[in-house]
C-alpha positions in Angstrom: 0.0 0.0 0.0 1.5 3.5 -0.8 1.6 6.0 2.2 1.2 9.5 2.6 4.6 11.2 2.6 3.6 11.9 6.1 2.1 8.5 7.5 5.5 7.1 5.3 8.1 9.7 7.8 5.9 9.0 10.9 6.4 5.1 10.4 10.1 5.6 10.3 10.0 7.8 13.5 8.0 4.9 14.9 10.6 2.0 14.1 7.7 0.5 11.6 8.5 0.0 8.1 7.0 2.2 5.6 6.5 1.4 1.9 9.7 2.8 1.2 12.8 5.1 2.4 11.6 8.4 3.0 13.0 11.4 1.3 14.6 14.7 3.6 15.7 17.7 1.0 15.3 21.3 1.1 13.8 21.7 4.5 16.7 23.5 6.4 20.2 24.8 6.0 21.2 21.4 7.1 19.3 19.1 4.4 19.0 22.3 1.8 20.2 23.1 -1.6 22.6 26.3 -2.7 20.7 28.3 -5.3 23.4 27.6 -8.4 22.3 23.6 -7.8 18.5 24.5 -7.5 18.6 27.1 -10.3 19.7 24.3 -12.5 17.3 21.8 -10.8 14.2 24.4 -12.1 15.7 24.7 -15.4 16.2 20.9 -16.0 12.5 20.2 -14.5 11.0 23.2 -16.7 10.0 25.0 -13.4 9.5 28.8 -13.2 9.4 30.0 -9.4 11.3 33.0 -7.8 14.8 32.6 -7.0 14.1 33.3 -3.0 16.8 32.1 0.0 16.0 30.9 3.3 15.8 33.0 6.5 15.8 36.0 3.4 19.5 35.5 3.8 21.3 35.3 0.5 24.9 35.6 2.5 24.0 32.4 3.5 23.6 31.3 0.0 20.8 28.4 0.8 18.0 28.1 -1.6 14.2 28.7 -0.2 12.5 25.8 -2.5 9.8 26.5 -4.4 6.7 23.4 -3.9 6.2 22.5 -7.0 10.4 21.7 -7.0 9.9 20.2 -3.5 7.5 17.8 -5.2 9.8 16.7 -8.0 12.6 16.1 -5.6 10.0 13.8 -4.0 10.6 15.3 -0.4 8.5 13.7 2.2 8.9 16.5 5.0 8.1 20.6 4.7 10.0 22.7 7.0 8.8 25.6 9.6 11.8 27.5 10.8 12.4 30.6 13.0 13.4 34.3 11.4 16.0 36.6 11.9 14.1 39.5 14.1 12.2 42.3 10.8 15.1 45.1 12.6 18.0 42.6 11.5 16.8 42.2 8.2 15.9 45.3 7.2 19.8 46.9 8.9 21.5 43.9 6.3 18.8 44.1 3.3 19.8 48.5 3.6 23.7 48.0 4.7 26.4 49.3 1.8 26.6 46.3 -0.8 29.9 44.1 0.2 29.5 45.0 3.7 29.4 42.6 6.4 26.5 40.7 7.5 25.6 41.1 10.8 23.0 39.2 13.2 21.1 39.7 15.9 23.9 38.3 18.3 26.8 40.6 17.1 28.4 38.5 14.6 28.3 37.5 11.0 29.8 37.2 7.9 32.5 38.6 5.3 32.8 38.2 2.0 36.2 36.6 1.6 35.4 36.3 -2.4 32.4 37.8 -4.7 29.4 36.4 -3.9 31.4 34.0 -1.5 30.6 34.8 2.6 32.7 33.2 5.5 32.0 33.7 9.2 34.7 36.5 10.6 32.4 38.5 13.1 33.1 37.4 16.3 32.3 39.8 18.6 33.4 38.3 22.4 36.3 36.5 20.3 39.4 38.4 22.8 36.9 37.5 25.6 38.8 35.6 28.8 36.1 36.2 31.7 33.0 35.5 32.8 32.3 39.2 33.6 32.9 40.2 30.1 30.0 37.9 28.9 27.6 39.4 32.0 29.0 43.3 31.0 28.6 42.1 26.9 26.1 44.8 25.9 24.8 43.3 23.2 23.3 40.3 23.5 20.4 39.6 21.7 16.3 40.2 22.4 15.0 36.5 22.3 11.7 37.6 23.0 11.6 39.9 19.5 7.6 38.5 18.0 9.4 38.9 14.6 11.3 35.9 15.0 8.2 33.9 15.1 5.3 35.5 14.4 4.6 33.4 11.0 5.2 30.3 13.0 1.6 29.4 14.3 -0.2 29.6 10.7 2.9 27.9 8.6 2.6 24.8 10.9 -1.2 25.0 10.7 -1.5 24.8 7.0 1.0 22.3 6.5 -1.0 20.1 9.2 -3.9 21.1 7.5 -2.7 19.9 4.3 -2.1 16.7 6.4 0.6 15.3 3.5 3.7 15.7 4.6 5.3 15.3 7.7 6.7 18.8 9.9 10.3 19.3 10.8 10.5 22.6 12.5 14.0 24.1 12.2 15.0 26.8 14.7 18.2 26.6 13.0 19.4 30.0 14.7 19.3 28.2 17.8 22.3 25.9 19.1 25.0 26.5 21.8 28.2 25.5 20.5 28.1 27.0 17.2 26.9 29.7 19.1 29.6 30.4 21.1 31.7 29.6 18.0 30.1 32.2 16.4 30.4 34.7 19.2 34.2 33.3 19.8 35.7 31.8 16.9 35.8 28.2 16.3 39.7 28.3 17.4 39.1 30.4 20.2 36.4 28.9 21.9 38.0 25.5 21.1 40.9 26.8 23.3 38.5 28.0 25.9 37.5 24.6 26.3 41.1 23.8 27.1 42.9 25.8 29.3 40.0 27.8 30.7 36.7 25.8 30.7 35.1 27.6 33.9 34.3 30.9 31.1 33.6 28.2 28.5 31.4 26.3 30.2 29.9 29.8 31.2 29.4 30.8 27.8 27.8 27.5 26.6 25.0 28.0 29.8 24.7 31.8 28.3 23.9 30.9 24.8 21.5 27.9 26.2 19.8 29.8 28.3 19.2 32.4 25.3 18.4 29.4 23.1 15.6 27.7 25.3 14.1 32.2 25.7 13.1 31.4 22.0 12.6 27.8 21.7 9.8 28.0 24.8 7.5 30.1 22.8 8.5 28.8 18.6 7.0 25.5 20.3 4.2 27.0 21.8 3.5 28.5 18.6 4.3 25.0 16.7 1.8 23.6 19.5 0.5 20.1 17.8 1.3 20.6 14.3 4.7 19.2 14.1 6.6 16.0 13.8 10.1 16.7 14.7 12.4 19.3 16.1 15.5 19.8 14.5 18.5 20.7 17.0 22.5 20.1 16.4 25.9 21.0 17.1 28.7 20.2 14.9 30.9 17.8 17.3 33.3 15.9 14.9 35.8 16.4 12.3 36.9 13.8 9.4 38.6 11.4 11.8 37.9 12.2 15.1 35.4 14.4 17.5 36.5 18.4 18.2 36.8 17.7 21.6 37.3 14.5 23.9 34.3 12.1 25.3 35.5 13.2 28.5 35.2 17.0 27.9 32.5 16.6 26.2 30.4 14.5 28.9 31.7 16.9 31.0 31.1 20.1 29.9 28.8 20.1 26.6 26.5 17.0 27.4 24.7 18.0 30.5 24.2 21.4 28.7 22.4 19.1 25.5 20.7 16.8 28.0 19.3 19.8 29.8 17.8 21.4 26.1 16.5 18.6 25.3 14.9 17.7 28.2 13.5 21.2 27.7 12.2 20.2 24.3 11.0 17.1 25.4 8.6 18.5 28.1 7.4 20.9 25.9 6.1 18.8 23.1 5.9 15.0 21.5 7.6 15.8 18.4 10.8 13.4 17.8 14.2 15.1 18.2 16.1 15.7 15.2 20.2 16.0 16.4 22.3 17.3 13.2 26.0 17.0 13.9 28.8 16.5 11.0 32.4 14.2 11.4 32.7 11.4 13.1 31.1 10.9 16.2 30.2 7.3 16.4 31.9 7.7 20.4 29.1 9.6 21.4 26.7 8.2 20.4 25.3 6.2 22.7 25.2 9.4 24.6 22.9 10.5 22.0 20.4 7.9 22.9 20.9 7.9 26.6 19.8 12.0 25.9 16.5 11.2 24.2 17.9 12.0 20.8 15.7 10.1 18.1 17.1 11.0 14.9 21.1 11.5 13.8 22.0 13.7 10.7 23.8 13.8 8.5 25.7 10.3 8.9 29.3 11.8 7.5 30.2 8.4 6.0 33.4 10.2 4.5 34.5 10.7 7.9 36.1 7.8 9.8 34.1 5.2 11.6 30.9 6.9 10.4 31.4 5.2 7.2 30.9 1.7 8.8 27.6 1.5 7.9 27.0 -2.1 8.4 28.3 -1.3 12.5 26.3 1.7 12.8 22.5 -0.6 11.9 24.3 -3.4 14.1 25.2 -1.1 17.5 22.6 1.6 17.2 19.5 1.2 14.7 16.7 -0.5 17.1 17.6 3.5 19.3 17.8 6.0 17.2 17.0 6.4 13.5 19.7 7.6 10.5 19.0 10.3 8.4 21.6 11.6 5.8 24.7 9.1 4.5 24.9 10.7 0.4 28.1 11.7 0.3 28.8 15.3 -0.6 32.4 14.9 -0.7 33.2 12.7 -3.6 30.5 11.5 -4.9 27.8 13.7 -5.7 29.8 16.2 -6.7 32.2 14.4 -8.7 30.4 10.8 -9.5 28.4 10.1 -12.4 24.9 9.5 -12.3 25.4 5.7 -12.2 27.8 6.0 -9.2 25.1 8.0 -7.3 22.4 5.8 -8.3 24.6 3.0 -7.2 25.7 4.6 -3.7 22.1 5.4 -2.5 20.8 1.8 -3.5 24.1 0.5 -1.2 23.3 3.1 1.7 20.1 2.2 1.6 20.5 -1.2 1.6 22.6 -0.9 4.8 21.1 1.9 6.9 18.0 1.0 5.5 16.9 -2.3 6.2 13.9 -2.8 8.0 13.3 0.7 8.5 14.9 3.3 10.9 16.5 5.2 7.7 15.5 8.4 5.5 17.5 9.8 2.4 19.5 12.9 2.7 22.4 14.4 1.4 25.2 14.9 4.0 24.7 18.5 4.8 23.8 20.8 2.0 24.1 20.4 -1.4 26.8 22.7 -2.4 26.8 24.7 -5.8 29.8 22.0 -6.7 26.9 19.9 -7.2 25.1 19.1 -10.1 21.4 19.1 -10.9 21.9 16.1 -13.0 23.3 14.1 -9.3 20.5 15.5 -7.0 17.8 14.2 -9.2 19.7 10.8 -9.8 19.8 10.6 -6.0 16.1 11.4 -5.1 14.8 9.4 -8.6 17.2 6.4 -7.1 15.0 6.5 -3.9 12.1 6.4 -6.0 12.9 3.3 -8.6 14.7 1.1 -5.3 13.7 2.2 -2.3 10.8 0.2 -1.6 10.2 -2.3 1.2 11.6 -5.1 0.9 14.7 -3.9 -0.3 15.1 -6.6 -2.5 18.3 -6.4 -4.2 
């Protein structure tokens, strides 16, 4: 019997087997497109639809898809995310062209190359002390009704609509890459090190920020929505940024905490993107409530097991991602796509617990030609039982 794209995602999310692997592309940042990939995509599918970006942020460079290219991708999930407050956007959509972009926190972006934007805004980055995060003066208003005011009626119609399933993306929202943003990624990283009473400090600050919005986006999202999408990026190609130790120490309670938070706030699944290879910590995933794990980085060391990841962890926690976006869909042919989401499939897939996704987002070094091979694969052999 063929499901609903919805009733196909919620089987997953269940541990049932659906009809066949669900399809997660061009909901967030994290599972999106870059517009010189979709731009192709519309031309190749004859499609005519704005050229629009997510969060209105085209420093970002993410593609805001159009539905009728959603539908050709065969994407079983629509997306409800949060907003940069209408005073941010209008200061960067006004700012002097080639200027930096600056958020609502302080920091931003540069553009290191035309068109091309980097994060090098970081406005605590010389910070040492805890009083200089109290005394910081400009730390954002999470309370803004900008950031959420569409919220409430997006997640209604797409419930109303009652066809695909709702991952709600806050994707403004996570501690780490907060305080990297606020720090630097090297400074914060050295924080961590040799002075983890301020970092530990800063990772409760930006938390604490983070749960002031996510308290009312759920309350907004009430019902109407299937999973939440949370993350930090923990791992790098062969190993994790930081120890298990440090980690358990220091960054896990401050997860466990958020999404407890979540968890008490609504039944929707938790969604936990984080890149590299952090097969050590995952158990601590599960042991946190974490349902989902994105993007499965199977270029990155032990994450490319894929045979010991169903073995050790698929009857806890459910895989979403494994398409490589480092050699093969930008550089393989349309067989060898074809041919690695049948395989990935086959072994992430395999009576249930798995949805299609790329790893990350489809850069512009990607071709149209590879992301429909991908999501057409998913169509032609992704049906239970995976047969071949």
């Amino acid at each position: 019997m063929t499901l609903t794209s919805k009733d196909r995602v919620l089987a997953v999310l269940n541990h049932e087997v659906p009809d066949r692997v669900p399809i997660v592309i061009g909901v967030s940042n994290a599972t999106g497109i870059k517009m010189k990939t979709y731009r192709e995509i519309k031309v190749i599918a004859g499609i005519v639809a704005p050229d629009e970006y997510i969060y209105d942020w085209p420093e970002l460079g993410t593609a805001k898809i159009d539905e009728v290219t959603m539908m050709r991708l065969h994407s079983d999930v629509r997306g409800v995310r949060d907003s940069h407050p209408a005073k941010t956007l209008k200061r960067n959509q006004t700012r002097e062209p080639h200027s930096p972009f600056v958020d609502s926190w302080g920091s931003g972006q540069k553009e290191i190359g035309p068109g091309e934007w980097f994060p090098g805004i970081h406005p605590l980055a010389k910070a040492e002390t805890i009083e200089e995060i109290d005394e910081y003066a400009d730390w954002p208003d999470m309370s803004d009704p900008t950031r959420i005011a569409h919220v409430k009626a997006a997640a209604r119609e797409l419930a109303d609509q009652n066809e695909y399933a709702i991952l709600a993306t806050p994707w403004l929202l996570f501690p780490l890459e907060r305080a990297f943003a606020m720090q630097s990624m090297d400074s914060f990283l050295l924080n961590l090190a040799i002075n983890p009473d301020f970092a530990r400090a800063m990772l409760q600050k930006t938390a604490e920020m983070c749960k002031e919005l996510m308290g009312p986006f759920l309350a907004e999202l009430g019902d109407n929505v299937d999973m939440i999408k949370i993350g930090d990026d923990l791992g790098t190609q062969e190993s994790l940024l930081m120890s298990p130790d440090m980690y358990r120490e220091i960054l896990k309670p401050i997860h466990a905490d958020y999404i407890q938070f979540i968890k008490e706030r609504t039944n929707a699944k938790i969604f936990f993107h984080t890149d590299g290879d952090v097969v050590p910590l995952i158990e601590d995933f599960i042991e946190m409530g974490i349902d989902i794990l994105n993007p499965i980085q199977t270029s990155a060391g032990k994450m490319a097991d894929l045979v010991n990841l169903k073995k050790r962890f698929g009857k806890n926690i459910i895989f979403c991602g494994g398409i490589d976006t480092h050699r093969i869909l930008p550089s393989g042919t349309k067989d060898e796509v074809r041919d690695e989401v049948r395989r990935v499939m086959k072994l992430l897939g395999e009576g249930g617990g798995y949805m299609v996704s790329s790893v990350h987002t489809i850069m512009n070094d990607v071709s149209a030609e590879n992301v429909l091979a991908m999501v057409d694969a998913v169509e032609e052999f992704g049906s239970y039982p995976l047969s071949y």
